[in-house]
N, C-alpha and C positions, 0 to 999 in steps of 0.2 A: 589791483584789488587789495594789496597789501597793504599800500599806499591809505586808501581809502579806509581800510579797519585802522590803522594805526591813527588815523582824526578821532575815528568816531565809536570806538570800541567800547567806550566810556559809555555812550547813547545806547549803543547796541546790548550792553547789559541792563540797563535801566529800563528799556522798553521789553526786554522779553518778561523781566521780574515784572513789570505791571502788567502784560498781555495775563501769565501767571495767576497775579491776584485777580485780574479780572473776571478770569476764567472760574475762580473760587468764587466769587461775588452772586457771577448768575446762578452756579451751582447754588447757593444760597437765595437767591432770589426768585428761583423756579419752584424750591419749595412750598410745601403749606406755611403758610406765617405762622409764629408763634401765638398761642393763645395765651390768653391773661390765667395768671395761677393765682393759688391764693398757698402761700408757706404754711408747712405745720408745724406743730410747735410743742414742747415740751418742757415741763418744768422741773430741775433740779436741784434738789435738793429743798426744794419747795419754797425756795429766793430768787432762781434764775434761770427765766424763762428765755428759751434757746429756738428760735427760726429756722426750718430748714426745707430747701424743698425735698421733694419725695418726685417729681420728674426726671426722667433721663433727655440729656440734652437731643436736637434733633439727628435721629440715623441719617436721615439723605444727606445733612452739614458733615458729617462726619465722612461718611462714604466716599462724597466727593474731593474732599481736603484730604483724606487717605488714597483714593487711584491718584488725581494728579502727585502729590508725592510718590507713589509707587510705579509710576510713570517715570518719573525723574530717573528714578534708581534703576529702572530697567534698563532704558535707553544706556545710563555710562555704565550697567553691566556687560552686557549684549555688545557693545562700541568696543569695549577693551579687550572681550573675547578675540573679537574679531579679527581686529590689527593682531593680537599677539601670535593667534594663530597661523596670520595669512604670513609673517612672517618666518614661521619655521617651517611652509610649505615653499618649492620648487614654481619659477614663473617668473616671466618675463619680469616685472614691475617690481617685483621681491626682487631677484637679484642683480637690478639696478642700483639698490639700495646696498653703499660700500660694506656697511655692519652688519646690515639683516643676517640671522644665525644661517639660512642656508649657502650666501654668499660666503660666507666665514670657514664653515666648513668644508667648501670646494676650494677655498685656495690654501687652508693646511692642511688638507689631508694629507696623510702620510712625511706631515714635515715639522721636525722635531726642531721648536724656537727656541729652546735652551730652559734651566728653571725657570720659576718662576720667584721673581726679584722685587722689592721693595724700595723706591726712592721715593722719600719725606723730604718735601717742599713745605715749610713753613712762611708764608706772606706776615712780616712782620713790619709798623709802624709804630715807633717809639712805643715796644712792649715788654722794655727789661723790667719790669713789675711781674708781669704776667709769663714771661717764657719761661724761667726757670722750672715750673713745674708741667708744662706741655713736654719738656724736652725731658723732665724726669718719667713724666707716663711713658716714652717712646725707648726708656732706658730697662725699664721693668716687662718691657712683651717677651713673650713666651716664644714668639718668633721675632727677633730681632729684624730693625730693616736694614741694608746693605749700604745707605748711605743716610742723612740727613742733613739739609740745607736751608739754611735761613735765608730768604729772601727779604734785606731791610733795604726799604723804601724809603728814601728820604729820612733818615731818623735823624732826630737832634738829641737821645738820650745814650744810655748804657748797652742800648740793644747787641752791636756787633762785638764787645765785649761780653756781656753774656752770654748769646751764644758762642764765643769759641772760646771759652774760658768750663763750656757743657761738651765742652768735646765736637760741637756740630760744625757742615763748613759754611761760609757767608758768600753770598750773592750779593751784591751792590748794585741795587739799581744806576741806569744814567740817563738823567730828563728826562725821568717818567712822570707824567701829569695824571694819566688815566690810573691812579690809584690804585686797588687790588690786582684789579683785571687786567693792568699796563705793565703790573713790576710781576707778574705772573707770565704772561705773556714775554717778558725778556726772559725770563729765566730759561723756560719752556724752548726759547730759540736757542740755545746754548746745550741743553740735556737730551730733547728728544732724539737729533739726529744720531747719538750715538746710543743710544737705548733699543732692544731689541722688542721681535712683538710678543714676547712674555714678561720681557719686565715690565712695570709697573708703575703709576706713582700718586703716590698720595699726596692728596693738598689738604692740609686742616691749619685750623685758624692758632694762633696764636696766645688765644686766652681756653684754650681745651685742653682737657684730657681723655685718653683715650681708654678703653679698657684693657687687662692684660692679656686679652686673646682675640683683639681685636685682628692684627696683621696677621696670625696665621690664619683663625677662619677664614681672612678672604685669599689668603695664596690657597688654602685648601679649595676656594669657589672656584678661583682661575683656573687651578690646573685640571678639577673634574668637568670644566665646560667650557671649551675651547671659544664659545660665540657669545660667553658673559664679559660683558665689557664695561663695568663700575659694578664695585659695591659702596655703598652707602651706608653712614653712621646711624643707627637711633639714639637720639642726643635727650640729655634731662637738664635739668637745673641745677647749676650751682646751689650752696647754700647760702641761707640768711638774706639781707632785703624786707625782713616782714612780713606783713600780709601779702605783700605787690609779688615780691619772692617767690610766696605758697601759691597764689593765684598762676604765676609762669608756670611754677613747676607741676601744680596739675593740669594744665591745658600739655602741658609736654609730655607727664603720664598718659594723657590719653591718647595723642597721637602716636605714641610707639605702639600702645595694645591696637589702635588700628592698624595700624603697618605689620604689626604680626600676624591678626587676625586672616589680613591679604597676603599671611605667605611673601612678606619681603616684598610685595611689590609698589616702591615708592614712587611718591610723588613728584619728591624734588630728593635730586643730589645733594645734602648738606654741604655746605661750604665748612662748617664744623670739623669734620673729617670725611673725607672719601677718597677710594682707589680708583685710578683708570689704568685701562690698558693703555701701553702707550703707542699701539698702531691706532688706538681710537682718537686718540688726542691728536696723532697726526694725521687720520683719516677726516677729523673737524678743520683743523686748520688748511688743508687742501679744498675745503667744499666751501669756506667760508669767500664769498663774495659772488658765489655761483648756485649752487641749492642751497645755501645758508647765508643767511645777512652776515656784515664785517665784514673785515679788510682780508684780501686773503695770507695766509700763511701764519694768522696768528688765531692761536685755539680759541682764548677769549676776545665776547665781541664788548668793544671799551664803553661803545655808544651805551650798552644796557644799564638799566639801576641796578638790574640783581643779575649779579652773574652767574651765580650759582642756578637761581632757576633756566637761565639762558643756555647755560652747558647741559643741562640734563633734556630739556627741551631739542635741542642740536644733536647729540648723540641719539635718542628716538627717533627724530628726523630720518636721521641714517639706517636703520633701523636695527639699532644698538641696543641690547638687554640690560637692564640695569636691576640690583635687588639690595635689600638693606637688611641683614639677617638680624636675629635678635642677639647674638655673641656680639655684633660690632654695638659693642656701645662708648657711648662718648658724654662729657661731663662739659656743659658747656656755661659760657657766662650769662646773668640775666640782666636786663634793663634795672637798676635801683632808683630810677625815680618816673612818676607820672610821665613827664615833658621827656625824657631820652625813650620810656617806650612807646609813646606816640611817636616820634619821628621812626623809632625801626619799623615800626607798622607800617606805618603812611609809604616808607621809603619799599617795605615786602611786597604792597598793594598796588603801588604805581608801578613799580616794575613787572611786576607779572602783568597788570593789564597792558602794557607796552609790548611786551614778548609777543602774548596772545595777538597785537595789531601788527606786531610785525612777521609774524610768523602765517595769522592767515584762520583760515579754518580749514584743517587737513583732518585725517584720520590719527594722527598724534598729538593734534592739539584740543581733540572733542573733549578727552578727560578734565583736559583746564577751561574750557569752555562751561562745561559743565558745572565744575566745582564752583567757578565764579558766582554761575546765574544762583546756585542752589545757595552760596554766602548771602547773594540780594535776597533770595526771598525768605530767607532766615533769619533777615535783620529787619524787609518788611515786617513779619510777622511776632517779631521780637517784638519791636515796635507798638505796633495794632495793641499785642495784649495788656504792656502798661498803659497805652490810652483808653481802653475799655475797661481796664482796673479802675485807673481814675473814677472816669465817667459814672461807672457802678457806685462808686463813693460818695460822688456829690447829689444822684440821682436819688440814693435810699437814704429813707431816713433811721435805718436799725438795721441792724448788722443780720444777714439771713448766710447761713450754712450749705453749701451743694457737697454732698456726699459726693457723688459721683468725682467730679474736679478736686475735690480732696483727694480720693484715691488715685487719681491720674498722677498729681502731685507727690503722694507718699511715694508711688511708682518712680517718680522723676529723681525725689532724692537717695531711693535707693540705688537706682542705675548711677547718679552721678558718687556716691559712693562707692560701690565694686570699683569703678573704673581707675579711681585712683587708691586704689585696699593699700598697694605697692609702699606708697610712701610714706605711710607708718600714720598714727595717730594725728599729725595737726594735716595732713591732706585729706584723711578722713571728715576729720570734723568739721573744717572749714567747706568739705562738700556738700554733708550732712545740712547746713543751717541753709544752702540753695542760694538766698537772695544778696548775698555778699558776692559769689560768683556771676550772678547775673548782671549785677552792678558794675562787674570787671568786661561780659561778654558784650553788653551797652557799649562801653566806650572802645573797646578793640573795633565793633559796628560802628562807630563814628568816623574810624579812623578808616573804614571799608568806604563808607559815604566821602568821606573828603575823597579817596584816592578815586573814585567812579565821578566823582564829579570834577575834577581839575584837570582829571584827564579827555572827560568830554567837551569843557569847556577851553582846553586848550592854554592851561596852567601851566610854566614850567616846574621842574623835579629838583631836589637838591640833595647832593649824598650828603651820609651822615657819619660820623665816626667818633668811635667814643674814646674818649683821653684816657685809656687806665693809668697812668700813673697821675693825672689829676682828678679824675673822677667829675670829667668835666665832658659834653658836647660842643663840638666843635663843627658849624657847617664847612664842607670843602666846597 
């Protein structure tokens, strides 16, 4: 089965999003048809005369394009209850599940792991640009970590000077090919086994920073709940880059006010910055090649594009808690030109529809089932509406007014303004103006369509990696 979604999971989203519209379509087509109107019109100023209609669009179009999306949202409300539930209750099938909080709870009860400990793994590739001030955030926390380690991959610059000239210690990879996930994966073999199951460890990237309370909020998570096994970063945008910059950094404003909104409960593990327990890291690499794809014995699986969604995915499997408070915050790098952030796209999209094929459709993987189909029919419909803007353009001959779809709109730029208030004036205003962000939300959709389609069609993937100290992309 797995086998067969990992072909065709590409298809399998394209076909539910148009089962979707289709479903909108008869909704529309079982209606009354529209009746021919005639605009009214008003003159002002007594030089220019103004078109507008005075009808309200059709209620049954309405109605039904609102249940089917309020359908959508039940379904992965109602789904995630479910699972996170059925996991903190006592049963057979829960405590098969290594992580599940009640399994967790039975095997420490009454057994004191020791504190709770901080080990910073930094995956580094020619980043002596970029480290000195990741390793300065990690010098300034309120709760210090107990070690830090540079994991340099292959470098041909300044890296393992830099870091131990910051005080950090160095990992040296040895014929590591597999990239992040391979020089993380050696490391991980050398640390975990002497790590107890309260210590800890964080993996964040090499061009971040972290906030100054970030490691003790989450030792404070570990130690109040013995069966929370990650916390997870809520990351923003570096500065500067421009428009393209302002456009990252408020799609990132908005995804953390949604992650707060759910109470910490994320989507994906950022690769940015995040803690595991380290019985969870080693409770993954004992499953992997048995309940989990990979090779066994190694936490990360190499095959994947994106590791980082692959391990948060793995760890739920298990039935592993994971949350991303709003103290963990993190400052991460953004794409500075067009052509570097379509490839992290394309590389975010392929990979998670890959995970999704190889993982199945389980009760852990509906949330991302879901979020997929609800991206397709988002860009359907994104879509739909500049081609009926068009169409309306070349159709009329003078320009006519809808109140109503104005107010929808004024409504649209207000919410897209609240959302990013956070980041001060130019994420305001570039919210405020709407069709500049749209322009941006288009091509991120294109980059949704390439990845849905190469991977139905049977395209190969190519990782991506960005040169900081040349400020160049580089395919590996």
């Amino acid at each position: 089965m797995n086998r067969f979604l990992q072909r065709t999971v590409g298809l399998a989203v394209i076909l539910i999003v148009l089962l979707a519209a289709g479903l909108l379509w008869w909704g529309i087509a079982v209606t009354d048809p529209p009746t021919l109107w005639q605009p009214a019109h008003v003159t002002l100023a007594g030089i220019w005369r103004v078109l507008y209609s005075t009808e309200l669009p059709n209620l049954g179009v309405l109605a039904t394009a609102l249940g089917i999306a309020l359908l959508l949202v039940l379904f992965v409300v109602v789904s995630e209850r479910i699972v996170a539930n059925r996991y903190r209750r006592a049963g057979a099938e829960v405590t098969k599940l290594t992580l599940a909080p009640r399994a967790v709870m039975e095997r420490t009860r009454g057994v004191f792991a020791g504190d709770v400990t901080v080990t910073v793994l930094i995956p580094a590739h020619n980043e002596e640009a970029s480290l000195p001030l990741t390793l300065r955030s990690l010098s300034q926390q309120s709760a210090p970590p107990a070690r830090i380690l540079v994991v340099a991959d292959n470098c041909t610059d300044g890296t393992v000077r830099v870091a131990r000239e910051h005080g950090a210690d160095v990992f040296e990879t040895v014929g590591n090919t597999h990239k992040k996930g391979g020089a993380l994966n050696q490391a991980l073999a050398d640390l975990l086994p002497v790590l107890g199951d309260n210590d800890t460890v964080m993996i964040m990237d090499a061009d971040s920073q972290i906030g100054d309370d970030f490691l003790r909020t989450a030792m404070r998570r570990f130690e109040n709940d013995r069966a929370l096994m990650s916390v997870g970063g809520l990351f923003s945008g570096e500065e500067g880059h421009g428009i393209l910059g302002q456009f990252q950094r408020n799609e990132y404003f908005r995804y953390q006010r949604e992650i707060q909104r759910r109470d910490g409960r994320v989507f994906v593990l950022t690769g940015t910055a995040s803690v595991f327990r380290a019985s969870a890291l080693r409770a993954v690499a004992e499953a992997r090649g048995a309940q989990l794809p990979g090779l066994r014995g190694e936490v990360y699986d190499t095959f994947a594009l994106t590791e980082d969604n692959e391990l948060t995915i793995a760890i739920k499997s298990l039935g592993g808690l994971t949350i991303s408070p709003r103290e963990c915050t993190v400052v991460t790098e953004l794409m500075p030109t067009w052509r570097m952030l379509w490839a992290q796209r394309l590389r975010w999209q392929r990979g998670a529809l890959e995970n999704l094929g190889t993982y199945g459709v389980t009760p852990q993987t509906l949330r991302y089932w879901s979020q997929q189909i609800g991206i397709g029919y988002g860009v359907l419909a994104l879509f739909s509406y500049f081609l009926l803007l068009g169409l309306m353009f070349v159709a009329m001959d003078t320009w006519v007014w809808f109140p109503f779809w104005l107010s929808v709109g004024v409504l649209f730029a207000i919410e897209r303004t609240v959302t990013v208030w956070r980041g001060g004036w130019r994420a305001r205003f570039v919210a405020m103006l709407v069709f500049p962000e749209l322009v941006y939300d288009c091509f991120l959709n294109l980059a949704f369509l390439r990845g849905v389609f190469e991977i139905a069609f049977g395209r190969s993937a190519t990782w991506k990696h960005v040169d900081h100290g040349g400020a160049k992309e580089a395919a590996a």
